[in-house]
Every structure is written in structure tokens, then in C-alpha cells.
N, CA, C, O and CB atoms as a CASP TS submission, in Angstrom:
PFRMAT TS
TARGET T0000
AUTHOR 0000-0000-0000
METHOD Language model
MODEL 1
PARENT N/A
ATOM      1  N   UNK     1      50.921  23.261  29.684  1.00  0.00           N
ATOM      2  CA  UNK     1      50.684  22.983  31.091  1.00  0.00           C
ATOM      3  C   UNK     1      49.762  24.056  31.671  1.00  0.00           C
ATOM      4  O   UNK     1      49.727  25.251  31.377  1.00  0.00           O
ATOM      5  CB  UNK     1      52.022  22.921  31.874  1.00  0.00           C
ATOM      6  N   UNK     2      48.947  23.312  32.648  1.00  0.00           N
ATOM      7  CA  UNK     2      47.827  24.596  33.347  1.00  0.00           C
ATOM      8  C   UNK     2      48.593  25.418  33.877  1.00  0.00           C
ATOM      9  O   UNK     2      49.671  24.931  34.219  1.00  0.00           O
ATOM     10  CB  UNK     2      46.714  24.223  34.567  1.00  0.00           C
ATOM     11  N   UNK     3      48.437  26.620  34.105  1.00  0.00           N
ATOM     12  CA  UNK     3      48.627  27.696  35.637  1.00  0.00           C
ATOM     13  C   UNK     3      47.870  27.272  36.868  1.00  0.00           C
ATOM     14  O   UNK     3      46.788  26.716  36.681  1.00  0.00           O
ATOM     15  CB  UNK     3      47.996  29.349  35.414  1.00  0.00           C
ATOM     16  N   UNK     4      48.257  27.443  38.004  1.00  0.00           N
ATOM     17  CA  UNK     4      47.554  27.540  39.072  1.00  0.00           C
ATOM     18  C   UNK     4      46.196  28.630  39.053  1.00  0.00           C
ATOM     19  O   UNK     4      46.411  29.691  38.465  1.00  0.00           O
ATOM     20  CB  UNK     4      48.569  27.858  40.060  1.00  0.00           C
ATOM     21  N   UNK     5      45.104  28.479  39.530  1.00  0.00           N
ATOM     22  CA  UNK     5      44.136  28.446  40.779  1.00  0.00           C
ATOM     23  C   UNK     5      44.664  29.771  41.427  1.00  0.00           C
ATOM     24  O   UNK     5      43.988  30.793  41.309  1.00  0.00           O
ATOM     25  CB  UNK     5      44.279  26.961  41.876  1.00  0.00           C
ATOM     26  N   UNK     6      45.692  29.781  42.017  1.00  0.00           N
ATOM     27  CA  UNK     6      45.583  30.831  42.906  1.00  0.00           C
ATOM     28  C   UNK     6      47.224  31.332  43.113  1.00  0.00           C
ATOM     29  O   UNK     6      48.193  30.574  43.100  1.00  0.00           O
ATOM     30  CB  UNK     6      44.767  30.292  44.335  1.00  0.00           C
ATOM     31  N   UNK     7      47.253  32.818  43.305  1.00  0.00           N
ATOM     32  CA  UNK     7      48.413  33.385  43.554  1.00  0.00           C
ATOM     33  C   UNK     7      49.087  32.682  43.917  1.00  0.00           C
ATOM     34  O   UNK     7      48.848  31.475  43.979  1.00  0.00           O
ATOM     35  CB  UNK     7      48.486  34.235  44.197  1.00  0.00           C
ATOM     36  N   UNK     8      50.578  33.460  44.414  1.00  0.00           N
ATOM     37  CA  UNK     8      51.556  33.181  45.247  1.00  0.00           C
ATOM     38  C   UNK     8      51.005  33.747  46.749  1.00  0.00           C
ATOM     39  O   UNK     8      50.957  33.092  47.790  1.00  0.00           O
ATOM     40  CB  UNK     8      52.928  33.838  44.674  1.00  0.00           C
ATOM     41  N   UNK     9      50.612  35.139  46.551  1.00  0.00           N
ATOM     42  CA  UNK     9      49.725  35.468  47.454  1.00  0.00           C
ATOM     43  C   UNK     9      49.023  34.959  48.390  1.00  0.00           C
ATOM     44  O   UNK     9      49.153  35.058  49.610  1.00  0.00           O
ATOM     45  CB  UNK     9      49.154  35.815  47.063  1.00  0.00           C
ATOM     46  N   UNK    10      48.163  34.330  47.680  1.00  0.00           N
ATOM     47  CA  UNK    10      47.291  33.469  47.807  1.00  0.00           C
ATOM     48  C   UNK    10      47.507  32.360  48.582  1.00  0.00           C
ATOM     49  O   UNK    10      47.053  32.251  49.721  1.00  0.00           O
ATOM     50  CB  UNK    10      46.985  33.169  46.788  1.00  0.00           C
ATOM     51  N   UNK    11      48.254  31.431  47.966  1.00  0.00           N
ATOM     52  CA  UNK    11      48.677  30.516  48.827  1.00  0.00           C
ATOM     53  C   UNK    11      49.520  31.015  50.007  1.00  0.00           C
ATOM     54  O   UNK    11      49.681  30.293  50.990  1.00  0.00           O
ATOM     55  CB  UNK    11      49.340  29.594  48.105  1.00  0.00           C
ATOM     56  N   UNK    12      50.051  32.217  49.926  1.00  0.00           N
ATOM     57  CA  UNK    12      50.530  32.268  51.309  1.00  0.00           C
ATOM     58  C   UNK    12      49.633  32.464  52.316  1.00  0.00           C
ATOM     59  O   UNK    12      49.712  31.704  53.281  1.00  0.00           O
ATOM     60  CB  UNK    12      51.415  33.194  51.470  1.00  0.00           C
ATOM     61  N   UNK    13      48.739  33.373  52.309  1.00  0.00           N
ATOM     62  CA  UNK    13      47.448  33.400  53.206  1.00  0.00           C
ATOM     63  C   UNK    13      46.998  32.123  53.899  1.00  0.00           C
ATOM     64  O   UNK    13      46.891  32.076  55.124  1.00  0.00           O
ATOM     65  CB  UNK    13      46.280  33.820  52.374  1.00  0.00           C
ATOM     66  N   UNK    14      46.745  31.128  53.140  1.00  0.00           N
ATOM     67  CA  UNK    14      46.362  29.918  53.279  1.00  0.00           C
ATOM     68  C   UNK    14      47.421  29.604  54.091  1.00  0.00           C
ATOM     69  O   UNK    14      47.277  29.950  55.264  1.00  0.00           O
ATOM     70  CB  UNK    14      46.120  29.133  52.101  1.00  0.00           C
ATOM     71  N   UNK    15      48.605  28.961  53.763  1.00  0.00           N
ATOM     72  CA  UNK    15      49.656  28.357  54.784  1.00  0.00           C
ATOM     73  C   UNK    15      49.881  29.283  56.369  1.00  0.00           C
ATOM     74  O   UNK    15      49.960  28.762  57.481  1.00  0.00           O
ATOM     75  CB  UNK    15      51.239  28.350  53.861  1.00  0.00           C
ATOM     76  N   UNK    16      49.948  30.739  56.059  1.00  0.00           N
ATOM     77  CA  UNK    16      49.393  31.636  57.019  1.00  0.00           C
ATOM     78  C   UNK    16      48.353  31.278  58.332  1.00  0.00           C
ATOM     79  O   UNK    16      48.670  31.249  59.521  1.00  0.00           O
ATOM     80  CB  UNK    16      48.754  32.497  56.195  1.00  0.00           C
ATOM     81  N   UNK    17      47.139  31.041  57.790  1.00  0.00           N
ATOM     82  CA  UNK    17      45.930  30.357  58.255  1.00  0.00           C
ATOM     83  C   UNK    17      45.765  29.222  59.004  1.00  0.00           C
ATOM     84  O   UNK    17      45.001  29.023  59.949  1.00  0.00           O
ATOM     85  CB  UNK    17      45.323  30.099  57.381  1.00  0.00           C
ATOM     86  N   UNK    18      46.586  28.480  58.467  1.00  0.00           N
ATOM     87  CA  UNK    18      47.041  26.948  58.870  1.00  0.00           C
ATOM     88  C   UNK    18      48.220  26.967  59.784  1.00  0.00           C
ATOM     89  O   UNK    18      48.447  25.940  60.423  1.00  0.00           O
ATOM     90  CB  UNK    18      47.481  26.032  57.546  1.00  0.00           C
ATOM     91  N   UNK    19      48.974  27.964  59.924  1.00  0.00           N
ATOM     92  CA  UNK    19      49.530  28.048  60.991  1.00  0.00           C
ATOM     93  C   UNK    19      49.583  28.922  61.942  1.00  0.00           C
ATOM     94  O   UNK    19      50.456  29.249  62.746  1.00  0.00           O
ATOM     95  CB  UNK    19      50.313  27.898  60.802  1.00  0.00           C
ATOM     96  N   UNK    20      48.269  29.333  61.687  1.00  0.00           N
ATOM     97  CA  UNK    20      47.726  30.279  62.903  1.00  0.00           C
ATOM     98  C   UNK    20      47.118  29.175  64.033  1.00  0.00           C
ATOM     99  O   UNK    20      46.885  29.577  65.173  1.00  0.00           O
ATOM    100  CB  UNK    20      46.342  31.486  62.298  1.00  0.00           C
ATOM    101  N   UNK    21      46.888  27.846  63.681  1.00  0.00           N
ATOM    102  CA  UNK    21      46.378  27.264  64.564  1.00  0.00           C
ATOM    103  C   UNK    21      45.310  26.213  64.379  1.00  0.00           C
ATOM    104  O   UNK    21      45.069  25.205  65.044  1.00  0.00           O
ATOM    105  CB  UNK    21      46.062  28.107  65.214  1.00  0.00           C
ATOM    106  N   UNK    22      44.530  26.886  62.919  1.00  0.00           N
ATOM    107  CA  UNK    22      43.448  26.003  62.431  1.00  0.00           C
ATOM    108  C   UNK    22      43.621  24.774  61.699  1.00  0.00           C
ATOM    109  O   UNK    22      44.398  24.867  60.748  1.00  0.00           O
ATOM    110  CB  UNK    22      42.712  26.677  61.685  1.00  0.00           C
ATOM    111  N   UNK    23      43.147  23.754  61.879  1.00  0.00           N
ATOM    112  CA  UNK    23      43.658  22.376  61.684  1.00  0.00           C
ATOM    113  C   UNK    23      43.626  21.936  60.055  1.00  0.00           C
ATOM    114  O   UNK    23      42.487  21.887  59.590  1.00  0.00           O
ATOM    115  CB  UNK    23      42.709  21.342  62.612  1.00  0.00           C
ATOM    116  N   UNK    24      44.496  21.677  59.320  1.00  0.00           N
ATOM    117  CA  UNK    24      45.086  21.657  57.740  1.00  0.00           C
ATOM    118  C   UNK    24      43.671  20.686  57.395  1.00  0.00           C
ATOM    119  O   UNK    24      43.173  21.325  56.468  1.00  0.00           O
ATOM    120  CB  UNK    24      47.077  20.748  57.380  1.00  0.00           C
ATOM    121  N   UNK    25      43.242  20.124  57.511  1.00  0.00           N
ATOM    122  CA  UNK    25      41.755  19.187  57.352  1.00  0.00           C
ATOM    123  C   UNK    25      40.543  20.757  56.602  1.00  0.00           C
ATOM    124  O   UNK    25      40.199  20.843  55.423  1.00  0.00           O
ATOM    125  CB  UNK    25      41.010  18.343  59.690  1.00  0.00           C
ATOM    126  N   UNK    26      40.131  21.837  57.819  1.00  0.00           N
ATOM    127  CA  UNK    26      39.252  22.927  58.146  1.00  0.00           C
ATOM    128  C   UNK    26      39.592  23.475  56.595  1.00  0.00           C
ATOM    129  O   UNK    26      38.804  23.847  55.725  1.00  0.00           O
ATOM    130  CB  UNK    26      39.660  23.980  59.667  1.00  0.00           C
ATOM    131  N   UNK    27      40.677  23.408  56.578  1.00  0.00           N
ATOM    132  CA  UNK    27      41.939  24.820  55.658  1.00  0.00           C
ATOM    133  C   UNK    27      41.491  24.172  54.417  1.00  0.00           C
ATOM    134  O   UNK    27      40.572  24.746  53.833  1.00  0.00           O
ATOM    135  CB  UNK    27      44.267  24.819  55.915  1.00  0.00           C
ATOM    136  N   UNK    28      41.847  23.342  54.016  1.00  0.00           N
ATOM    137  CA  UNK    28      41.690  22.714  52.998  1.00  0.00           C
ATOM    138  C   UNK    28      40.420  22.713  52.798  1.00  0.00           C
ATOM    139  O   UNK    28      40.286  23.176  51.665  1.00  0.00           O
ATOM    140  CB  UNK    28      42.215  21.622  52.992  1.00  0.00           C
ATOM    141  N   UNK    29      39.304  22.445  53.266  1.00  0.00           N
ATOM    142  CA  UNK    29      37.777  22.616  52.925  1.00  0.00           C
ATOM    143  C   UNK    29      37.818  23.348  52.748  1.00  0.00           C
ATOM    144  O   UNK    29      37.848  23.205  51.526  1.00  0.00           O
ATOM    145  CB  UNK    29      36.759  22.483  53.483  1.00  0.00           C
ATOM    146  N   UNK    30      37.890  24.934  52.970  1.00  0.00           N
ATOM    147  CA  UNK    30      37.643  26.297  53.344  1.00  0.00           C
ATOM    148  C   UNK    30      37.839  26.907  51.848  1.00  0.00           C
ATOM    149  O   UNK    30      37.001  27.493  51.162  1.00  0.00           O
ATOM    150  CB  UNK    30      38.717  26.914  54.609  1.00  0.00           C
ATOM    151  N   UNK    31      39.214  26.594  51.541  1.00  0.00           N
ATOM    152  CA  UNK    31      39.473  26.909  50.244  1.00  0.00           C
ATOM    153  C   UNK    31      39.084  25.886  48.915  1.00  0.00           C
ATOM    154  O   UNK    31      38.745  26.227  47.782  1.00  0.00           O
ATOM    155  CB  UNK    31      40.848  27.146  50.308  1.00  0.00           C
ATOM    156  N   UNK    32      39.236  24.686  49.407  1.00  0.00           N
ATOM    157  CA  UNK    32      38.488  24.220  47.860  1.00  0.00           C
ATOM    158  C   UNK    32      40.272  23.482  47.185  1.00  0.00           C
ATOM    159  O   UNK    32      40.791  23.453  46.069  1.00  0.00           O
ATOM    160  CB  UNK    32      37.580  26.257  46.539  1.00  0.00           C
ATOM    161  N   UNK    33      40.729  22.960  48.659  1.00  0.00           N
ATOM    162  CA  UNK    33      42.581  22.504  47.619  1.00  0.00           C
ATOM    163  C   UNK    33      42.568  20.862  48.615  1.00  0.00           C
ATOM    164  O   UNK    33      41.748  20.535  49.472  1.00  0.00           O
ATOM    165  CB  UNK    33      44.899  24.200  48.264  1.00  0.00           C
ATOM    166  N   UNK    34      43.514  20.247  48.220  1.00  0.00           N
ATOM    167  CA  UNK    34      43.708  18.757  49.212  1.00  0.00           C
ATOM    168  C   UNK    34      44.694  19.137  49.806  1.00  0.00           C
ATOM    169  O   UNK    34      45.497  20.043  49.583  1.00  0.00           O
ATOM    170  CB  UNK    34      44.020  17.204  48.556  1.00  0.00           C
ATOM    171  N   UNK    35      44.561  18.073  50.925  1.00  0.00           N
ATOM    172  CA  UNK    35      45.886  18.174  52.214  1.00  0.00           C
ATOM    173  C   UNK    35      46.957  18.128  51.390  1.00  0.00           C
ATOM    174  O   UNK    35      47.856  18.947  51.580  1.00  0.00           O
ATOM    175  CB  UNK    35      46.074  16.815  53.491  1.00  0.00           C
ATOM    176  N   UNK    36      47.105  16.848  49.969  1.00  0.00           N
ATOM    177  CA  UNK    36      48.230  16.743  49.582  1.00  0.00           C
ATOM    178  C   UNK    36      48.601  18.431  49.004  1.00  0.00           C
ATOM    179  O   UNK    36      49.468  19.185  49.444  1.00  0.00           O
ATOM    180  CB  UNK    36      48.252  15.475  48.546  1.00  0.00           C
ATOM    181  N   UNK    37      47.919  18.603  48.227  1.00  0.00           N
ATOM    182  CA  UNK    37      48.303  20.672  47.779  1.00  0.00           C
ATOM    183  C   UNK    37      48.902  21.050  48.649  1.00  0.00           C
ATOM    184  O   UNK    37      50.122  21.007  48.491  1.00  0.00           O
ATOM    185  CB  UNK    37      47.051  21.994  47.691  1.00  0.00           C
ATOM    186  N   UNK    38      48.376  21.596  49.972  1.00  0.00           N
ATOM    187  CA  UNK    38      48.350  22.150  51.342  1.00  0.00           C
ATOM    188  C   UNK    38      49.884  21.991  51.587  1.00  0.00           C
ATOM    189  O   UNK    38      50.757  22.838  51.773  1.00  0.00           O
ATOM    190  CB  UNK    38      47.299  21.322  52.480  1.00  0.00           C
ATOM    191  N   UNK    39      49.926  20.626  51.525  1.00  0.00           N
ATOM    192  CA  UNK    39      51.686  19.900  52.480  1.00  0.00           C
ATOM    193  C   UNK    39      52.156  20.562  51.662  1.00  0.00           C
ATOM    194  O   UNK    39      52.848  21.441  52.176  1.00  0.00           O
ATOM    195  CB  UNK    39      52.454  18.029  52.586  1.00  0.00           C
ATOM    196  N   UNK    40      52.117  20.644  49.315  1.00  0.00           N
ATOM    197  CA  UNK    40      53.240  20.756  48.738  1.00  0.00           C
ATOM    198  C   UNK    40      53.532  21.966  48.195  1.00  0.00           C
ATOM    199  O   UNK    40      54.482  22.251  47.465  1.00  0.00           O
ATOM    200  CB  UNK    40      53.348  19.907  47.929  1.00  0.00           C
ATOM    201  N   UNK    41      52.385  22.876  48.719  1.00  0.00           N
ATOM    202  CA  UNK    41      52.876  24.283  48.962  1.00  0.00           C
ATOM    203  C   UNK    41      53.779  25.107  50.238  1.00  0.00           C
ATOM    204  O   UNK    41      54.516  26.090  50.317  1.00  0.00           O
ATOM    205  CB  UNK    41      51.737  24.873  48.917  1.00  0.00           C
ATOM    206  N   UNK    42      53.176  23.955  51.241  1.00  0.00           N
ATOM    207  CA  UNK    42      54.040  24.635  52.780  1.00  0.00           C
ATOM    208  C   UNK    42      55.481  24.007  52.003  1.00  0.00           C
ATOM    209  O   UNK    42      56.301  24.914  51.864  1.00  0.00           O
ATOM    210  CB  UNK    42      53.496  23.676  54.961  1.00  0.00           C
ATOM    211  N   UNK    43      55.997  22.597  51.440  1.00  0.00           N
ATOM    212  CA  UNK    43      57.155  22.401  51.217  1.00  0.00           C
ATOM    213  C   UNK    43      58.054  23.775  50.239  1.00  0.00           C
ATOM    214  O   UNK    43      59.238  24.101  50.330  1.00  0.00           O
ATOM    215  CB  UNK    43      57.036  21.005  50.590  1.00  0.00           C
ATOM    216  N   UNK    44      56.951  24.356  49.330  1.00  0.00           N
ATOM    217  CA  UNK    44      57.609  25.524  48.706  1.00  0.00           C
ATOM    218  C   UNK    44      57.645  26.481  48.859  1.00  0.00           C
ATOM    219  O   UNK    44      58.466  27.197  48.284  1.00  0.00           O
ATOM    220  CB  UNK    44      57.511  25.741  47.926  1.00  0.00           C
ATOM    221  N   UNK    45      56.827  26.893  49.648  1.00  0.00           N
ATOM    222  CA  UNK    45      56.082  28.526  50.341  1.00  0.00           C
ATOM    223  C   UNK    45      56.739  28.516  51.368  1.00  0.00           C
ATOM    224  O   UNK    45      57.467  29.475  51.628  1.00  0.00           O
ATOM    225  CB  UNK    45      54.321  28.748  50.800  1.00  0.00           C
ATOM    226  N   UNK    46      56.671  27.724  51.977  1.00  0.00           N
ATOM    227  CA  UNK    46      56.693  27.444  53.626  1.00  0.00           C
ATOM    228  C   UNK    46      57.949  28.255  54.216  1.00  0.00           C
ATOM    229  O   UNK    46      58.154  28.031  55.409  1.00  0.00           O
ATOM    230  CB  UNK    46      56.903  25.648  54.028  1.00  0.00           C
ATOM    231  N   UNK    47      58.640  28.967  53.724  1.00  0.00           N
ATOM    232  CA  UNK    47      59.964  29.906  54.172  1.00  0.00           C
ATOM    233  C   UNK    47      59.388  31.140  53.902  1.00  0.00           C
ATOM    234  O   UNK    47      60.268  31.851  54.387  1.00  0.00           O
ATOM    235  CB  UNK    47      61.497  29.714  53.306  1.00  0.00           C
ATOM    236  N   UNK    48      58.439  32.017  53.424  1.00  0.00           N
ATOM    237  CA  UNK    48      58.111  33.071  53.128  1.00  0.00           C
ATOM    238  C   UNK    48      57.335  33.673  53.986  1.00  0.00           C
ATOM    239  O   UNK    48      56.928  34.812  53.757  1.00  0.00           O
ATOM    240  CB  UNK    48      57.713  33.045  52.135  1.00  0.00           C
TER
END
């Protein structure tokens, strides 16, 4: 099976970002991931 692309770190920044205010559409371009990624990292990250 692959590894991820990007930290744990990493993705927290991002979910960070996205709930600073900037619209999950912007976020997702910005970095180079899909809304679906986006949602199924806030579902696992999303407490940290």
C-alpha cells in the first residue's frame, strides 16, 4: 500500500487553513488534494 503525500503535520496546517475561514474549494487547489481528501482528513484530524 502507498504512504501518503503529506505529513500528519501537514495535513493539519491545511484543515487549520480551512478553518481559518478560507473556503475548502481555494484549500484544496492551493495544495494539490480533493474536497473528498479535505472532508476525510477533517473526519480524522479534525480533533487535533
Amino acid at each position: 500500500m502507498r504512504g501518503s503525500r503529506f505529513s500528519e503535520e501537514q495535513i493539519i496546517r491545511v484543515l487549520q487553513e480551512a478553518q481559518a475561514g478560507i473556503k475548502p474549494r481555494k484549500v484544496c487547489r492551493r495544495h494539490g488534494v480533493s474536497p473528498e481528501t479535505l472532508y476525510r482528513w477533517k473526519a480524522k484530524y479534525g480533533g487535533m
